[in-house]
MDAnalysis code that builds the backbone (N, CA, C; Angstrom):
import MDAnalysis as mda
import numpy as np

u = mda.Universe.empty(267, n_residues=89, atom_resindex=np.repeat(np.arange(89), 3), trajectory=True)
u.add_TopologyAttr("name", ["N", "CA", "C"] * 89)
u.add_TopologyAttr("resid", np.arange(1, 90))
u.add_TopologyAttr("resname", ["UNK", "UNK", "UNK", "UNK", "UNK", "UNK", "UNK", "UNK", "UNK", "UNK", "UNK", "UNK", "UNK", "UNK", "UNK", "UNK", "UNK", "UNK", "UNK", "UNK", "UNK", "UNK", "UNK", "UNK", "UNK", "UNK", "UNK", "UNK", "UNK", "UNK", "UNK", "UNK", "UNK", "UNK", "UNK", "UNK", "UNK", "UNK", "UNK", "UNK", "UNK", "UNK", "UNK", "UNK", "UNK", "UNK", "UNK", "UNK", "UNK", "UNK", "UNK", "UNK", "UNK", "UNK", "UNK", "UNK", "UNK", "UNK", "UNK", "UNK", "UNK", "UNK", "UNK", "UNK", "UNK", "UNK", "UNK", "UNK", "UNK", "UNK", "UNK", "UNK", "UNK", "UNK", "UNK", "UNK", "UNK", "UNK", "UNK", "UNK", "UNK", "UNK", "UNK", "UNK", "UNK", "UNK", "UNK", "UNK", "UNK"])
u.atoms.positions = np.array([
    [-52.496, -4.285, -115.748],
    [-51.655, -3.106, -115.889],
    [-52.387, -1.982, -116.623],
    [-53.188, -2.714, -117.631],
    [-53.770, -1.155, -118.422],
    [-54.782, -0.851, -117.700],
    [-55.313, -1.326, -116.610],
    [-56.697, -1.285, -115.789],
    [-56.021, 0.471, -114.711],
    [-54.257, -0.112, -114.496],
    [-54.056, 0.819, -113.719],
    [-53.563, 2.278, -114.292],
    [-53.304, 1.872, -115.832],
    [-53.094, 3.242, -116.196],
    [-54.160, 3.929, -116.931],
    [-55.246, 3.170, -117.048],
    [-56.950, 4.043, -117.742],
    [-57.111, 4.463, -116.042],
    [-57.252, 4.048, -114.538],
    [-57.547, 4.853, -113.548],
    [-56.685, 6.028, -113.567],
    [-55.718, 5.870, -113.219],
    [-54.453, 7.021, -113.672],
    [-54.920, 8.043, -113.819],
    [-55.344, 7.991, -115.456],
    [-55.458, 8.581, -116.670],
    [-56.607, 9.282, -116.413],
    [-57.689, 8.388, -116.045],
    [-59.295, 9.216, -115.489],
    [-58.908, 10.276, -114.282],
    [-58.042, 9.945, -113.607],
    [-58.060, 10.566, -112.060],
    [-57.626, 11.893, -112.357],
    [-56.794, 11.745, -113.398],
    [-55.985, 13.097, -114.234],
    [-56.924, 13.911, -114.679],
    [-57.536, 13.267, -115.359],
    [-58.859, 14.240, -116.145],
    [-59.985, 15.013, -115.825],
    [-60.431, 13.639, -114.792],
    [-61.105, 14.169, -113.541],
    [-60.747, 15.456, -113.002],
    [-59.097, 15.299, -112.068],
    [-58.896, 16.731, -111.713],
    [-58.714, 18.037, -112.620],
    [-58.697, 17.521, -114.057],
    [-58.961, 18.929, -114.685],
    [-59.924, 19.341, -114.662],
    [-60.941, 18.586, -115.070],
    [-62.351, 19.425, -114.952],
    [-62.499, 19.567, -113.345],
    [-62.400, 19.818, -112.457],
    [-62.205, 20.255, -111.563],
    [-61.862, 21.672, -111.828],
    [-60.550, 21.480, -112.489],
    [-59.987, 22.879, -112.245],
    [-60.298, 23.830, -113.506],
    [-61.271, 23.405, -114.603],
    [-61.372, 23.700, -115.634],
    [-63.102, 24.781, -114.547],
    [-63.397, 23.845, -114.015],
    [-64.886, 24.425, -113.684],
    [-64.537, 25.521, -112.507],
    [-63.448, 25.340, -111.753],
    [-62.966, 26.652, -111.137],
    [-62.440, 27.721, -111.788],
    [-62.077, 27.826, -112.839],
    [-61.703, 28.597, -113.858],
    [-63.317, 29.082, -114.582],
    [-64.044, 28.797, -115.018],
    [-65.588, 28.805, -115.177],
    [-65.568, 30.050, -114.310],
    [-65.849, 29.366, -113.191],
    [-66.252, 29.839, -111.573],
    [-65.612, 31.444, -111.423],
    [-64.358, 31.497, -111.585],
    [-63.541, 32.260, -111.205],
    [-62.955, 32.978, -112.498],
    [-63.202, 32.873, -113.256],
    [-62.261, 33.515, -114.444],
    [-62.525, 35.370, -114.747],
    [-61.428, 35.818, -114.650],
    [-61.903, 37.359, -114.928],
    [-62.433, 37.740, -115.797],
    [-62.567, 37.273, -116.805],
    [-63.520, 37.975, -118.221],
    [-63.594, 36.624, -118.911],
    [-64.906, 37.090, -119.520],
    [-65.969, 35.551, -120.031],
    [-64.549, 35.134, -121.504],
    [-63.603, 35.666, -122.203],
    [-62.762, 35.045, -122.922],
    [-62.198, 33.445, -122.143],
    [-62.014, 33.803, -120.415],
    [-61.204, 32.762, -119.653],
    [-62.135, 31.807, -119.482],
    [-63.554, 31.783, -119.039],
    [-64.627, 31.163, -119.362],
    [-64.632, 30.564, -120.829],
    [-64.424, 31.347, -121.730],
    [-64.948, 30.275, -123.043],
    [-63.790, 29.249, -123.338],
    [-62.528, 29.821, -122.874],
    [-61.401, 29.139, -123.134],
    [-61.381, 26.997, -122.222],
    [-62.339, 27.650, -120.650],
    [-62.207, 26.818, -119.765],
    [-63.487, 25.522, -120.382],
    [-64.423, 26.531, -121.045],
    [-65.118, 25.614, -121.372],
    [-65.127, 24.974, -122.573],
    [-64.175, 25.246, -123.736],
    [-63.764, 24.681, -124.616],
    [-62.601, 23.369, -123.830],
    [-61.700, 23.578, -122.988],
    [-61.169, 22.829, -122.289],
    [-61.816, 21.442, -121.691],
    [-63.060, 22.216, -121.109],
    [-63.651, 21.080, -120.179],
    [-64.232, 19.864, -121.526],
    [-64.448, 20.269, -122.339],
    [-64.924, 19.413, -123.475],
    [-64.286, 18.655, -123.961],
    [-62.906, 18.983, -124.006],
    [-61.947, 17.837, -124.783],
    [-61.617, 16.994, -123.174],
    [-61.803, 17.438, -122.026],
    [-61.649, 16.274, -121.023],
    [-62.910, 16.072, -121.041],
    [-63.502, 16.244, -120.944],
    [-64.745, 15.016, -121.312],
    [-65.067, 14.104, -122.567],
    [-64.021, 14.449, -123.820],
    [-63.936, 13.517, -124.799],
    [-63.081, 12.721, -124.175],
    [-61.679, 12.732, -123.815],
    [-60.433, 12.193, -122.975],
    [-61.111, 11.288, -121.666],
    [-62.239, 11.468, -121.084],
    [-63.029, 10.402, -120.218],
    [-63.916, 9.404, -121.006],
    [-64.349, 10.106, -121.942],
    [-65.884, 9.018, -122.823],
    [-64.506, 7.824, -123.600],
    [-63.509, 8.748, -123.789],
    [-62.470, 7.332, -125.251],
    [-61.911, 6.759, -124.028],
    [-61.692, 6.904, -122.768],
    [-60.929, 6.118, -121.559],
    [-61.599, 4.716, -120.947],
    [-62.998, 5.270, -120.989],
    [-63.834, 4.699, -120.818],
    [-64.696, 3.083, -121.622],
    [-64.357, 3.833, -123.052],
    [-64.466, 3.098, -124.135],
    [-63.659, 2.184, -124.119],
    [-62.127, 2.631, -123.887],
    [-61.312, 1.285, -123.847],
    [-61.348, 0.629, -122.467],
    [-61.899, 1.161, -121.470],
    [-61.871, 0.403, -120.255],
    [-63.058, -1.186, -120.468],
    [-64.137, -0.763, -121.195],
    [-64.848, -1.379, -121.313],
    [-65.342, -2.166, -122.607],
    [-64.219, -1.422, -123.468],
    [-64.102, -2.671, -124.321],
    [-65.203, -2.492, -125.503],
    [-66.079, -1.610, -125.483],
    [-67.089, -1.424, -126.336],
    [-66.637, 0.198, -127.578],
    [-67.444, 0.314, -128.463],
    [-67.113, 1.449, -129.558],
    [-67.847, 2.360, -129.427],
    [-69.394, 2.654, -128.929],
    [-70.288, 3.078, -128.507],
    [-70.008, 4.511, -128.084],
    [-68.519, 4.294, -127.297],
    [-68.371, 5.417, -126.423],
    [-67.970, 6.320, -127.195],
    [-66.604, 5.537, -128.454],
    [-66.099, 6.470, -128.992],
    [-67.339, 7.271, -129.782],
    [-68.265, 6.876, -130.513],
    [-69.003, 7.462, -131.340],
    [-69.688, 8.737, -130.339],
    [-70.081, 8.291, -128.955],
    [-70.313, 9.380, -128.038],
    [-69.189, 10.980, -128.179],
    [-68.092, 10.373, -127.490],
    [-67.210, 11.307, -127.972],
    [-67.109, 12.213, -129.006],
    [-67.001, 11.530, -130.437],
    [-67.562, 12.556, -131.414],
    [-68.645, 13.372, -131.596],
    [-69.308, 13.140, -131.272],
    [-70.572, 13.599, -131.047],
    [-70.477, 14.864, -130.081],
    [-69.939, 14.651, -128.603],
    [-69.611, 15.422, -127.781],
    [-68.137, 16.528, -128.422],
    [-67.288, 16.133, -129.388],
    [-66.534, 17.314, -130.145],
    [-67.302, 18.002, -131.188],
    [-68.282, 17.317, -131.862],
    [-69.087, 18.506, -132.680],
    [-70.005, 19.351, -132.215],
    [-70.004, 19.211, -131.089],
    [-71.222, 19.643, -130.162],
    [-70.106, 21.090, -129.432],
    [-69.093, 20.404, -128.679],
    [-68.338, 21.442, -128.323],
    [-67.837, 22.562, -129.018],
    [-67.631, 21.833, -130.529],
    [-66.693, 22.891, -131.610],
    [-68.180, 24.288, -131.800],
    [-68.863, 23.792, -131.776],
    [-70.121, 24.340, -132.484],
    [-70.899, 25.194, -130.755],
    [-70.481, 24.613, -130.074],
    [-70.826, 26.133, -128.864],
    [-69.685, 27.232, -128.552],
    [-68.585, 26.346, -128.515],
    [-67.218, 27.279, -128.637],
    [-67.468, 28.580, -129.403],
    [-67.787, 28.195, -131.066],
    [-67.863, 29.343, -131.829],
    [-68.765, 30.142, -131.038],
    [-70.218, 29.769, -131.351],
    [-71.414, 30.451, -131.220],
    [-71.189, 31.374, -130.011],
    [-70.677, 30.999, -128.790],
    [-70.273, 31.660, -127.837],
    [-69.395, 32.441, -127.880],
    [-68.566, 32.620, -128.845],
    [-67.809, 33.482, -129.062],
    [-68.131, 34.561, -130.447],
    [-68.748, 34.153, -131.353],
    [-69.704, 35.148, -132.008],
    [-70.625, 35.866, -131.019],
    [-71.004, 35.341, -130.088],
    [-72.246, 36.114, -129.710],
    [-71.201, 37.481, -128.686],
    [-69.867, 36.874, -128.034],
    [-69.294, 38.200, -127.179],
    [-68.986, 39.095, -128.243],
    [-68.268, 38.527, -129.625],
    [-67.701, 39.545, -130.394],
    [-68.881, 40.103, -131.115],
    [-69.786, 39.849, -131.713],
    [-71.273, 40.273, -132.165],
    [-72.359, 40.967, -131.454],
    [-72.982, 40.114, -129.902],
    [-74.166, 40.372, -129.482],
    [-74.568, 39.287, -130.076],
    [-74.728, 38.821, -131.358],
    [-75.796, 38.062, -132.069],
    [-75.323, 36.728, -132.511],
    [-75.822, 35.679, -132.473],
    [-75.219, 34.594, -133.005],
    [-75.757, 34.179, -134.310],
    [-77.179, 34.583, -134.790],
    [-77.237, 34.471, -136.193],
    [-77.916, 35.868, -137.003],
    [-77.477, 36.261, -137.725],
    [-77.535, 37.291, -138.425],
    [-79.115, 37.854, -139.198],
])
C-alpha cells in the first residue's frame, strides 16, 4: 500500500516540475522564473525524501538538505542580482 502511495506521490511531483519548467520556459518577467525555480527545488526535495522512504535508506534525506541550502542560497543571489545588478558588493 505505501509502495502505491510514494508512486502517487512521485507522479504528482513529477508533473509539477513539468509545469514548474514550463513556467521557467514561459514566464513573463524573470520574478515568475525565480518564483518557478524556487518551486522546482522544493519538488525536487519532495522526490529525493520520497525516494528515501521508498528505499529505505537516510542518505537521501541528507541529499535533500543539501539540495534546500543550495536552493535557499540561489533563490536569494538571483534575486539580489535583478534587484542590484550585483550579487556581491
Amino acid at each position: 500500500m505505501i509502495e502505491a502511495a510514494i508512486l502517487f506521490a512521485a507522479a504528482c511531483y513529477g508533473i509539477a516540475l513539468l509545469l514548474d519548467l514550463w513556467r521557467i520556459a514561459q514566464g513573463p518577467d524573470a520574478a515568475d522564473r525565480i518564483l518557478a525555480l524556487d518551486t522546482m527545488v522544493i519538488n525536487v526535495i519532495a522526490l529525493l525524501v520520497l525516494y528515501g522512504v521508498w528505499r529505505g535508506t537516510a542518505i537521501y534525506f541528507e541529499a535533500a538538505m543539501l539540495v534546500a541550502m543550495v536552493g535557499f542560497v540561489s533563490t536569494v543571489a538571483y534575486c539580489r542580482f535583478l534587484l542590484r545588478g550585483d550579487i556581491i558588493e
